[in-house]
N, C-alpha and C positions, 0 to 999 in steps of 0.2 A: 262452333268457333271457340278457338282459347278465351280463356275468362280475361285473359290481358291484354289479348286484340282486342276484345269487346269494350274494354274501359279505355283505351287507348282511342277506338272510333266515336265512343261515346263524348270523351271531352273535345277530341275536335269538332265534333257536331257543338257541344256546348258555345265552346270559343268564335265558331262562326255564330251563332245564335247570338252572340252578345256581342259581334264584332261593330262597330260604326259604321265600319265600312259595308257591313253586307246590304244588299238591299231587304227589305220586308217581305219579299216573294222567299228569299235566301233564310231571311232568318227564322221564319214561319213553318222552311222546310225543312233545315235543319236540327230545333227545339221539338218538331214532331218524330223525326227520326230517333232522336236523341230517347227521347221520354217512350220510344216502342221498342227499344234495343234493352231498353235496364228493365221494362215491363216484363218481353220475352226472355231474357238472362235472369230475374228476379234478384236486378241488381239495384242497392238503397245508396239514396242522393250522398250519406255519410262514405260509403267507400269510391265513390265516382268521385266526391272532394276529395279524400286522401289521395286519391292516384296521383295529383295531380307535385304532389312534392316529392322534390328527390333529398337524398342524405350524404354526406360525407364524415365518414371517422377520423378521429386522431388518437391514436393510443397514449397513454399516458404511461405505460410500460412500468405499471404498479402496483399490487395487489394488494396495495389498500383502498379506501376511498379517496376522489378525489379534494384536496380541503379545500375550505372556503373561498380564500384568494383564487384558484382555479377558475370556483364556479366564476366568480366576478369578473373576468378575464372574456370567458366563456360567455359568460351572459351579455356583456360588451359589446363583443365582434357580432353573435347573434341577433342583435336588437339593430345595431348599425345598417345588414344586412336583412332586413326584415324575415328573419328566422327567429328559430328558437334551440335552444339545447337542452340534451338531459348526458347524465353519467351511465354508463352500463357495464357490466362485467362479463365477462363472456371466457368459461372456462379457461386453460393457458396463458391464453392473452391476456387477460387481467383486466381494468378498466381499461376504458376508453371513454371521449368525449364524443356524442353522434351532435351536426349540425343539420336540421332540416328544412327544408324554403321551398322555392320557386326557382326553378330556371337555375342560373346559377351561383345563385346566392350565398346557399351553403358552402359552395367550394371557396367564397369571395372570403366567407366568413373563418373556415376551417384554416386559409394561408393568412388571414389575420391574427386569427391565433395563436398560430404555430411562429408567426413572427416576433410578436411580441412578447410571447412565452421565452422564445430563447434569448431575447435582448432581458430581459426583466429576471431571470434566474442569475446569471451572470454577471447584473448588476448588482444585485441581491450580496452574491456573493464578496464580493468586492467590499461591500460597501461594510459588511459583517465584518472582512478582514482587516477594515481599518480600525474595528471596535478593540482598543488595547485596556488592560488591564481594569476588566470586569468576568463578573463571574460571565458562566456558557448561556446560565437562563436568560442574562443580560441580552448579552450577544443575541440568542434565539430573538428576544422581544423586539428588541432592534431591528431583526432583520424582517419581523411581522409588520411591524410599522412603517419599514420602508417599502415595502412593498403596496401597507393599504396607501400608502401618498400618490405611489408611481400608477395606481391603478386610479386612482382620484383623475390625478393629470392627463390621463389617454383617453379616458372618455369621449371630450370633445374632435380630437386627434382621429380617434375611431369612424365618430360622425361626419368630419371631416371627407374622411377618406372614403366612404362609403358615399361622398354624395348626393345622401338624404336623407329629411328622418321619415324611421318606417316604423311601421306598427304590425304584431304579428298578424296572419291573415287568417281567413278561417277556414282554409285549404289546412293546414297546418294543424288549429284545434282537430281538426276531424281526424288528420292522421295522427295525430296522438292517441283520442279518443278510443279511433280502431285499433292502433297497434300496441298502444301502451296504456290501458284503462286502469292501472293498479300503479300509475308513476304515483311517487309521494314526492312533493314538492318542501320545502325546506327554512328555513329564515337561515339568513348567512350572517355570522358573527366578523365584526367588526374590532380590533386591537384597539383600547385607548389608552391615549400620549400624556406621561404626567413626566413635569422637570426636564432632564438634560435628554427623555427620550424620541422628545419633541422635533429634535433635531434630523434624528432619521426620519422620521415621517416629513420633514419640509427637506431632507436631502432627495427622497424619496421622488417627493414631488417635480424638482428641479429635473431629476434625470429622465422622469417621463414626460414633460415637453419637448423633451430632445428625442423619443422614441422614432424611429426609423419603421413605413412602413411602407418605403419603397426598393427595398433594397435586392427585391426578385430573387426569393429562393427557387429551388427548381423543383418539380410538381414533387417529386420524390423525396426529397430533403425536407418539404413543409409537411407531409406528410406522415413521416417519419421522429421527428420533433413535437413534442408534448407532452402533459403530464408533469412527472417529475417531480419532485421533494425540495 
């Protein structure tokens, strides 16, 4: 039998073994089927947990890394959705953001994203173009700072939206574990607000309580949005 019918039969055997509803005859039957299938395949509990997450990408359509506001963005929708995220590069296509969960988490999280990613660039910009006569470093800092505000303010928005607080699960460690054992994980740097810069970080703030995350992109266009400078 394929090794991915095999994992596939296996977690449902699992999921009835831990179901409330099965009866004890059910689950007893199950849990022993389950644990003779990974015996005879010499398949280990860590790849029978990773099976069980799915992933969805969004390109960020940039051959650099992604910066740190990103991650934050990123890390947001992920946490909301009880997922988790990392950065990857993959020759041509350049980075991408992969989100991974349960069921359909990921995809819940990857259209949050790609949401709020394109309200928050475009605000960004905006709000840079009002910056008048100061130098470009100005401008740039300014627009760093509006951004760490707007990403301050979605947070709870985020939570909101998703429904629940979740916490990552350990379906998730395991698939990372298996498929990304050399991820390097990061501290993300944070812009700080002295004098009249102060202003953009609390403009910042204002425009993401207003953020929109119902505004139903279409599978394609959320998909396609991300990333970016």
């Amino acid at each position: 039998m394929d090794r991915q019918k095999v994992l596939n039969k296996v977690s449902k055997l699992l999921a009835l073994a831990n179901d409330c509803g099965a009866s004890p005859n059910e689950a007893e039957t199950a849990l022993r089927q389950a644990r003779h299938l990974m015996k005879q395949y010499n398949l280990e509990s860590l790849e029978v947990a990773a099976h069980a997450v799915e992933e969805v990408c969004v390109p960020t359509r940039t051959a650099r890394p992604p910066k740190d506001w990103l991650h934050r963005l990123a890390a947001t929708c992920a946490r909301a959705f009880d997922c988790e995220h990392l950065a990857f590069h993959s020759g041509l296509a350049g980075w991408s953001i992969k989100f991974m969960g349960i069921g359909i988490g990921p995809e819940l999280a990857a259209y949050a994203y790609s949401a709020l990613h394109h309200q928050l660039v475009m605000q960004r910009k905006a709000h840079v173009a009002l910056q008048k006569r100061c130098q470009l470093k100005t401008k740039r800092r300014r627009g760093e700072l509006f951004v760490d505000g707007w990403l301050s303010a979605i947070s709870y928005k985020v939570a909101q939206f998703a429904g629940a607080d979740a916490e990552p699960r350990d379906e998730i460690k395991a698939y990372i574990s298996l498929h990304h054992p050399t991820l390097e994980y990061m501290d993300l740097d944070r812009p700080e607000a002295k004098g009249h810069d102060i202003r953009s970080q609390q403009a910042g703030w204002q425009q993401g309580k207003q953020a929109n995350l119902g505004r139903g992109l279409s599978h394609k266009e959320r998909m396609s949005i991300g990333g970016g400078r």
